[in-house]
N, C-alpha and C positions, 0 to 999 in steps of 0.2 A: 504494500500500500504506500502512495508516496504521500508529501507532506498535507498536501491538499485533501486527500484524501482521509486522511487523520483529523487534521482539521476540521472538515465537513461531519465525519463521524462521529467525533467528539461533541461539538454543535449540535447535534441531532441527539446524540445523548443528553446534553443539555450539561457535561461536566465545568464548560466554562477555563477548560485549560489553552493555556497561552501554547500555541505552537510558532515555531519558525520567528525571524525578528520583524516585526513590526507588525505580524498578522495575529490578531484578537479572534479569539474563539467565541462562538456565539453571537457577532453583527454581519456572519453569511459568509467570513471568512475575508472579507474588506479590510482593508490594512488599515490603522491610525492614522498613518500621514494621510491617506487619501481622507477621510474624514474632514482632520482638522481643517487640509486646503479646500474643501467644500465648504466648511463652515467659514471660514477669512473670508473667501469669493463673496460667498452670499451676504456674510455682514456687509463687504465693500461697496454691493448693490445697493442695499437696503440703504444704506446712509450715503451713498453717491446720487445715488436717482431715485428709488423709490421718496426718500424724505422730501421731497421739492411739491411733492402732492398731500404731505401731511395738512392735516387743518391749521388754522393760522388762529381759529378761537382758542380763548382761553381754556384749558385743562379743569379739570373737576376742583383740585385743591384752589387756583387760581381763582374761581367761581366764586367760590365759597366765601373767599378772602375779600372778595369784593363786594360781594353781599351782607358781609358783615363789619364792611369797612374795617379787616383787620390792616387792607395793602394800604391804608393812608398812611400809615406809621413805617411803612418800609420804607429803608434808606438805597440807597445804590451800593451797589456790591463791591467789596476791595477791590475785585480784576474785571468791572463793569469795562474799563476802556479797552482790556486785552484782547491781542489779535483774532480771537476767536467769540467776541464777548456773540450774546443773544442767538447762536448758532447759524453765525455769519463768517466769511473772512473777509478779514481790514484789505481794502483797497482795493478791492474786486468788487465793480459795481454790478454785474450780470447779476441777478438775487439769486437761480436757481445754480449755474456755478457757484457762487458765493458761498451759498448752503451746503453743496453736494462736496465742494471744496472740506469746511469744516466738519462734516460729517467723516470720511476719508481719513482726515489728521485727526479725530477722536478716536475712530476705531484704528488706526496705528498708533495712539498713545495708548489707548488700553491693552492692545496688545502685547506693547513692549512695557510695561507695568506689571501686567499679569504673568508674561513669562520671567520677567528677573524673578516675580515672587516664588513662580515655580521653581526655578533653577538653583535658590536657595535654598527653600527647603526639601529638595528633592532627598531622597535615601539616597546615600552615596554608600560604596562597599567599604567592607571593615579595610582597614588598615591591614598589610602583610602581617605584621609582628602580632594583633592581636587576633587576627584567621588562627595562625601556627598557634597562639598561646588557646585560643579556645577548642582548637581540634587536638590535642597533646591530649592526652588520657589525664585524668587527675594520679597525683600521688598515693600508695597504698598508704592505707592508716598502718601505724605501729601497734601491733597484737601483743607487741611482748610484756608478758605480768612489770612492775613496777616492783623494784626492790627498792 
């Protein structure tokens, strides 16, 4: 039986074992990478061109706050004038590049955010010295009576 073939069996067993590098057991036998780059693509869609169709009305909390005159009391944001302020980019007059612009540069800052978080605290493997010190047999205890 070759790898794919384990794979798929295993799958259908439903054990959930990792075969082969990068191919996950149990999503049909589709590798990670191909995944994650389907999910980047479609995020960069969604915030490139789909968001240019989003509503332009206020949001539910937004609503809210104005109905109850809580947004009289709002001030302007610390980073209101930053290049990216109101899910716009500075100096780009086209609105729907503008937008589709800052959409783009948030999902590459999330990205690159999320994976450093990943990359730190990912499982790294033990250290040589403490592999050999944990795979060494323990020491026999001393049996011998006490004079």
């Amino acid at each position: 039986m070759d790898t794919n073939a384990n794979a798929n069996a295993n799958a259908s067993a439903g054990t959930g074992t990792a075969v082969g590098a990068g191919t996950a057991v149990g999503n049909g036998g589709r590798s990670a990478r191909t995944l994650w780059v389907v999910g980047v693509v479609l995020a960069l869609v969604l915030a490139g061109f789909v968001s240019f169709y989003a509503s332009s009305s206020p949001d539910g909390l937004e609503k809210v706050a104005a109905d109850h005159g809580i947004d009289e009391k709002a001030e302007e944001h610390a980073l209101g004038n930053s290049p990216l302020a109101d899910y716009r980019t500075e100096d780009v007059d086209d609105a729907r590049l503008s937008g589709g612009l800052a959409g783009v540069v948030g999902v590459g800052a999330t990205l690159a955010v999320g994976t450093g978080v990943f990359w730190l605290v990912r499982r790294r493997p033990a250290a040589p010295a403490a592999r050999n010190a944990s795979s060494a047999p323990a020491p026999a205890a001393d049996t011998r009576p006490k004079v």
